[in-house]
TIZAVEX-461036 format. One record per residue: x, y, z of N, C-alpha, C, O in turn; residue in one letter. Coordinates in steps of 0.02 Angstrom, whole numbers, plus 50000, padded with zeros to 5 digits. Atoms other than C-alpha are relative to their C-alpha. Layout:
REM TIZAVEX-461036
XYZXYZXYZXYZA
...
This chain:
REM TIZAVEX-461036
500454998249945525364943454923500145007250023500715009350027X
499744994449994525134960554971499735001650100499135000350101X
499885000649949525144963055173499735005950035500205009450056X
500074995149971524084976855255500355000350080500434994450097X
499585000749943525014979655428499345003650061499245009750063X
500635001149957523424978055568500575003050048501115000050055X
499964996349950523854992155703499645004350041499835008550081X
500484997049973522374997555752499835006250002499775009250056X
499694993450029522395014155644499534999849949499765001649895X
500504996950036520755015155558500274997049933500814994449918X
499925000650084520395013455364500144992849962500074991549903X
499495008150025521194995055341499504997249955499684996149897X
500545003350057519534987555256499825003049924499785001549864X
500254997850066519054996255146500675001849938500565003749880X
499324999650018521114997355099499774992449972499684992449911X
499775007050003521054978755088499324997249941499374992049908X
500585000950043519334978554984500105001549940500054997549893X
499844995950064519804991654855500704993449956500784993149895X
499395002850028521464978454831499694994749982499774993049923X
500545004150042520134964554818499794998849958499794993449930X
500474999450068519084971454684500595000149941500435000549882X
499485000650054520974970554594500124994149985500464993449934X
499915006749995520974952154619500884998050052501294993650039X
499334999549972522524953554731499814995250062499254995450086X
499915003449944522904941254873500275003950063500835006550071X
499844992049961522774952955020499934996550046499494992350042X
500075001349935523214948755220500045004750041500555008050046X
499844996149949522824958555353500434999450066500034997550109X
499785001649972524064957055475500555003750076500365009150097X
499394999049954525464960655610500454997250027500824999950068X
499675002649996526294946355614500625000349970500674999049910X
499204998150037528184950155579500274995649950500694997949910X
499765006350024528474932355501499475000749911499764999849857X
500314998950039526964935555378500155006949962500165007249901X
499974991850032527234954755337500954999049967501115002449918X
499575001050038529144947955300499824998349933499865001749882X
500075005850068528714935655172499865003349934500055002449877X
500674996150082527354948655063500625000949976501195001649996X
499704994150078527854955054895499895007850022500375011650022X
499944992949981527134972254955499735001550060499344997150079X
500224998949961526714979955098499555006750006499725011549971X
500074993150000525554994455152499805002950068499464999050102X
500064996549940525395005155299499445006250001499645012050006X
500555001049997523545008755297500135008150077500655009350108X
500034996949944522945023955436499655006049992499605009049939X
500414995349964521935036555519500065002950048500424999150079X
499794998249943522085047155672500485003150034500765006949995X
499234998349985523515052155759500554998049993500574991849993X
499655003050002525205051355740500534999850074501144999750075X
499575001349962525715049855910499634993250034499954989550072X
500305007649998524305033955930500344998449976500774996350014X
499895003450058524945028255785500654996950016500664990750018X
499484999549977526765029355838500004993250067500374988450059X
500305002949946526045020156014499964992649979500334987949992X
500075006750009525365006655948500304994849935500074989349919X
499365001650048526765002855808500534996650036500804991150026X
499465003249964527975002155939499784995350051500224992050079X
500195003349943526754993156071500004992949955500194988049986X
499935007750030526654977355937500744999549962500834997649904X
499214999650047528594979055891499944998949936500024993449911X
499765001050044528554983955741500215004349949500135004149888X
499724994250033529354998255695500674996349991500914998949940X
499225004350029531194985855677499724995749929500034995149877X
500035005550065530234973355554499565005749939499495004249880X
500074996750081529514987455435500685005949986500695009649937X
499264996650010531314996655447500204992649948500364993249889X
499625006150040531864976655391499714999249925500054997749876X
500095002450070530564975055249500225004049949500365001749893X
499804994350057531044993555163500744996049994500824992249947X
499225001750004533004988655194500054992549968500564989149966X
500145007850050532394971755092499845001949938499914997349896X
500224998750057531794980554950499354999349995499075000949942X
500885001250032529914976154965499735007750004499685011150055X
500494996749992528964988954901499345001450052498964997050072X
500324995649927527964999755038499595006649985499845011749960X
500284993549996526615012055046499615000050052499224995650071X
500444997549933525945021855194499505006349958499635010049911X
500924997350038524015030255152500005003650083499975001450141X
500424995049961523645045855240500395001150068500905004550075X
499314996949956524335046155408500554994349971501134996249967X
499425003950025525315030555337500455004249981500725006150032X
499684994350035526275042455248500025004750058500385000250080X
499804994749933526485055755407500364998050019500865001650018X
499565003449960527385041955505500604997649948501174995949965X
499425001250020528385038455382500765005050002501355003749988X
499544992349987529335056155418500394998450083500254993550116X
499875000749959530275058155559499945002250079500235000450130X
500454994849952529085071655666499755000949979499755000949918X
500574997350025527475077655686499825006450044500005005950102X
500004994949970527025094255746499284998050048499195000550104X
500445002449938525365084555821500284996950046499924996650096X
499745003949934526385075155938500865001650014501354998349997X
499254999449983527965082856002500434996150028500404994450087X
499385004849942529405072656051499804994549997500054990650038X
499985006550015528575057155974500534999449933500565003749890X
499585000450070529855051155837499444995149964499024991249988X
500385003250045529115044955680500594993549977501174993049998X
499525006050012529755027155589500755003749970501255000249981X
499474995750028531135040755500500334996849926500864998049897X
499865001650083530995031155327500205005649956500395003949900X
500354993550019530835048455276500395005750021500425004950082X
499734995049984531795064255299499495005349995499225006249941X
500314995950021530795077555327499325002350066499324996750092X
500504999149952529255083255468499305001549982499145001249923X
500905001450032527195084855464500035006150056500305006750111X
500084991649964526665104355506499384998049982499304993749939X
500484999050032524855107555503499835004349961500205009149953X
499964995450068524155115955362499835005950028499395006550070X
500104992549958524275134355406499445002950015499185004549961X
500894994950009522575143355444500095005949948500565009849957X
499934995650036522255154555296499225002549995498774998550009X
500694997450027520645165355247499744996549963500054995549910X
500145003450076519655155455142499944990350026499554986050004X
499765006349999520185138955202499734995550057499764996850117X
500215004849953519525125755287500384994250016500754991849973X
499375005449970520475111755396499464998050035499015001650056X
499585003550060520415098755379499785001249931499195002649917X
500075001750050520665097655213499444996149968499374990449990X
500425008450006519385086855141499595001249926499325006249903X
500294998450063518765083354979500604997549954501174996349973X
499664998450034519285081654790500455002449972500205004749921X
499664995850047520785089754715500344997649939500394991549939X
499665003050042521725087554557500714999950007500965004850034X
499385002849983523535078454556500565006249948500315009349901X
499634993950021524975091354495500644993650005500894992250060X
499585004250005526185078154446500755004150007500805009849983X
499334995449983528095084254499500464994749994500964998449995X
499275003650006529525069754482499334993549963498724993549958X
500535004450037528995052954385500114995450062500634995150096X
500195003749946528335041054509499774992349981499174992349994X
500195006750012528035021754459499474999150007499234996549956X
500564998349969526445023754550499655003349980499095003150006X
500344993150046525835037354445500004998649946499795002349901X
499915001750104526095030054281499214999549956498734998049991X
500615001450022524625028854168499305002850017498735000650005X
500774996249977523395041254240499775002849964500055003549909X
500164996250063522285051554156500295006650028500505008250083X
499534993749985522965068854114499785005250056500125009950077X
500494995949963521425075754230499924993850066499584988750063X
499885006649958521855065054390499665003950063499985008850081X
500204998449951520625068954546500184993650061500264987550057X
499775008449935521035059154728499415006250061499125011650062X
500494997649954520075061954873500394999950085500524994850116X
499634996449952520945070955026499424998850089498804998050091X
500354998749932520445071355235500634998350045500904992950057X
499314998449962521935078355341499985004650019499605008349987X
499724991449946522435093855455500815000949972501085006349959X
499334999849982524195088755439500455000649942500314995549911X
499595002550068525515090155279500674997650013500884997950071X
499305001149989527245084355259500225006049946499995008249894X
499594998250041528615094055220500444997449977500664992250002X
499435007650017529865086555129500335003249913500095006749867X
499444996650062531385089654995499664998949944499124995949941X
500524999150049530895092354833499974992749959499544989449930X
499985009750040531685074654769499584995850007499494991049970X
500545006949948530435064854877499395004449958498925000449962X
500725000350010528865074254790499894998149971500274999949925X
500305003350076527965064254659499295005049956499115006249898X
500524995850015526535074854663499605005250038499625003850098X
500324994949940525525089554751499445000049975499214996949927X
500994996050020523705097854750500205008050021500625010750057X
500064991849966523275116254762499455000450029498924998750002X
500574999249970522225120554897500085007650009500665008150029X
499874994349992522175139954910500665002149961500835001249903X
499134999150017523935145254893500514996250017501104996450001X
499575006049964524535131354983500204994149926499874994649875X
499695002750036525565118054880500084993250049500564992450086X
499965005149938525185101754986500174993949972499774991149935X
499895006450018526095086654955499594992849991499494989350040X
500305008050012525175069754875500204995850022499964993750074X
500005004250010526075057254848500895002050015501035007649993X
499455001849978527905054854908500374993349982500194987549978X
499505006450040529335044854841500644999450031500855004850051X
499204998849991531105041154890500644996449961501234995049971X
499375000150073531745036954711499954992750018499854989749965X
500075008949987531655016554792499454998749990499105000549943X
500495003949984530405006754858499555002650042499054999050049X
500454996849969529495020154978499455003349953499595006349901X
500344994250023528005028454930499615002450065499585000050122X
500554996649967526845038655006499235004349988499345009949967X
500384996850035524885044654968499595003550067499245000250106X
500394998649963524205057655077499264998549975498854996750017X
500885002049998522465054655008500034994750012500534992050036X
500355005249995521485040755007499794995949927499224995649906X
500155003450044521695030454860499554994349996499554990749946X
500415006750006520395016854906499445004649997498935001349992X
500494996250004519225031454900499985005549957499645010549967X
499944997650064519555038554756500264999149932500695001549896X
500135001650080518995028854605500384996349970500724991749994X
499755005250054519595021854456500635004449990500965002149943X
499514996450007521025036154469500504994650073501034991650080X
499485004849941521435027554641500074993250003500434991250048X
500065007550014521205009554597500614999749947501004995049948X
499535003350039522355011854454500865001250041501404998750021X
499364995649977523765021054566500174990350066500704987550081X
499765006149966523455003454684500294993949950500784990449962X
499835001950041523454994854528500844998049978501054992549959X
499594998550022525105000654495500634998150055501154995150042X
499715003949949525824997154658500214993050010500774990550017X
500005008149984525374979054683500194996949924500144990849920X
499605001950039526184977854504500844999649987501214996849945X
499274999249987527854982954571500614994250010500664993650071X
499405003649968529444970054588500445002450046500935005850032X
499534998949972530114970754751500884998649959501394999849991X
């Protein structure tokens, strides 16, 4: 069973649809007792990360997704999912993030040329091997909508995009059971279907 985590953080359906059309047994939830149990979990999101933060800690449960990583179940946070997994965000000062994650979320710099948010197509720039990444094609597009990037050591990257000159982190790893996809893999295709694919094939 794979366990979307219901926080009231945008995106969750169409997360939980895309895992559908895989034939996967998918619960939406926030029950601590249920989100134990899954095989995987994912941390689904939109919006801010100092909402986000808010209403994580307003349904306690920033201790039981600290318990399921420190269990070994495979885990991925989508979009801001992936922000909070860091331990700051430069949108919300002096909120702490869950701190799965070493590392902080700057927005993407203003440059000539460049538009913020982000949004749109880019192609995947594969950088460490990622479980999650396995089997793509060699021409891998995902589909991006963010202001915000993480920074983060180079061990943790699995993959980037080039947007200008910028070098903006994808997909985030921490060599375990974390991942992380700033895009939107339920919205981008049979490239992002296979990357969920690949996930909900994982052994905690």
């Amino acid at each position: 069973m794979i366990a979307l985590i219901d926080y009231d953080a945008g995106n969750i359906k169409s997360v939980e649809k895309a895992f559908q059309s895989l034939g996967k047994e998918v619960v939406l939830t926030r029950d601590p007792d249920v989100l134990k149990r899954a095989d995987h979990v994912v941390l689904p999101g939109v919006g801010s990360f100092g909402d986000a933060m808010e209403n994580l800690n307003r349904y306690h449960l920033v201790p039981v997704i600290h318990e399921i990583v420190e269990k070994g179940t495979p885990f991925l946070g989508i979009c801001l999912g992936l922000q909070i997994l860091f331990e700051r965000s430069e949108e919300s000062p002096g909120v702490a993030g869950l701190g799965l994650l070493k590392g902080e979320i700057l927005r993407i710099p203003d440059k000539e040329g460049l538009k913020i948010p982000h949004m749109g197509w880019n192609k995947l720039e594969m950088q460490n091997d990622c479980p999650i990444l396995r089997n793509l094609p060699e021409e891998s597009y995902v589909y991006f909508v963010h202001s915000y990037q993480a920074v983060v050591p180079d061990e943790y990257l699995a993959a980037y995009v080039e947007y200008g000159t910028a070098k903006i982190p994808a997909m985030v790893y921490d060599g375990k059971t974390v991942y992380g996809a700033q895009f939107h893999p339920e919205k981008s295709g049979e490239v992002g279907l296979q990357i969920l694919r690949n996930f909900g094939g994982l052994i905690g």
